[in-house]
C-alpha positions, 0 to 999 in steps of 0.5 A, a space after each residue: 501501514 501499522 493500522 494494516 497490520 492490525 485489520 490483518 490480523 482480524 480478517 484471517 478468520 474470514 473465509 477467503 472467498 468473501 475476502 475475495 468479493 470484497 469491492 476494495 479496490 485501491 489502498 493508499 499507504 502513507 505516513 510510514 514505511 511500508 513494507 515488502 512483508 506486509 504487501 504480500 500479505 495483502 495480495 494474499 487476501 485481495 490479489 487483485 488490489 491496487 496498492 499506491 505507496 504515497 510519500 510527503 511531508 507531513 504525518 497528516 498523509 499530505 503527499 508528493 510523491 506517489 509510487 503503484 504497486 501493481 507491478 510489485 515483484 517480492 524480490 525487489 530490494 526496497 519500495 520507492 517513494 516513487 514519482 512527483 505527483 502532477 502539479 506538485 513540486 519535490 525537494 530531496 
């Protein structure tokens, strides 16, 4: 998430409508928070984006858990580290 910051910061002098050409068309997060404030700014510049939040136990983005923002509603309280990717085990 921090690096999608940055790349945000570099792609607002583009016009919107190449941004909205782009052939992106899943985003996988992980490794740190990701955060409500940062999703909207991202479906702002590609509303038809698949944003997966992905959670695990390593810094090197090895996951277990997975959670699809597809159906992300602004309002909600906190992003989920959502559920147990297939053939995978979890442990809180």
């Amino acid at each position: 998430p921090s690096h999608l910051y940055i790349i945000l910061t570099h792609i607002k002098g583009l016009p919107m409508q190449k941004l909205r050409m782009s052939k992106l068309k899943i985003l996988y997060c992980c490794g740190e928070i990701l955060t409500k404030n940062l999703i909207i700014a991202i479906k702002n510049y590609f509303p038809n984006l698949t944003i997966k939040n992905q959670y695990g136990p390593t810094e090197g983005c090895l996951f277990s858990f997975e959670y699809d923002l597809s159906q992300f509603v602004p309002f909600s309280s906190n992003i989920p580290v959502g559920k147990i990717v297939d053939n995978m085990n979890g442990y809180v």
